[in-house]
C-alpha positions, 0 to 999 in steps of 0.5 A: 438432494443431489446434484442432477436434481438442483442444476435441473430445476428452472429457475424462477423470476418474477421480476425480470430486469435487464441485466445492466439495471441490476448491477451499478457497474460502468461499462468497461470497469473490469479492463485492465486499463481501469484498474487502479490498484494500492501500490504497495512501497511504491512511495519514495525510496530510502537513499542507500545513504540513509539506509546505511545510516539506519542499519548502523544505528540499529543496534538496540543497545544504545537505546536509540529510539525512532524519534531521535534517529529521526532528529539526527537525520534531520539536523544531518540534512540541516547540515547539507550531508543530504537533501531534506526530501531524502529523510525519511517518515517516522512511521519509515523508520520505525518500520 
């Protein structure tokens, strides 16, 4: 078969629909104004104070994990060196 031969042939239909009753779409969900989208990191940010404190604490030698970083940062918050809300998830710092 080749191209011609394809595109030429009708195309037959024995129950014709209106188009409208053939797809479940509302008007007008393809406009930009109703898209929704997933934003990726658009959650709260890490204050440059904590993230400097991660980065500091970074180094795998000391044998830090997650969950202890997570404890200090929390008893630091307790302590009033940063708000509660600034401390990150676990999953956050596990990154």
């Amino acid at each position: 078969m080749d191209h011609e031969s394809v595109c030429n042939k009708p195309v037959m239909t024995t129950n014709i629909q209106p188009l409208e009753s053939m797809f479940e779409f509302s008007k007008g969900w393809a406009l930009k104004s109703n898209q929704k989208y997933d934003h990726k990191g658009s959650g709260n940010h890490m204050s440059i104070q904590i993230t400097n404190l991660l980065e500091r604490e970074a180094n795998k030698t000391k044998g830090y994990t997650a969950i202890t970083i997570l404890e200090e940062l929390n008893n630091m918050a307790n302590e009033g060196q940063f708000d509660k809300f600034e401390v990150p998830k676990l999953q956050a710092i596990r990154g």
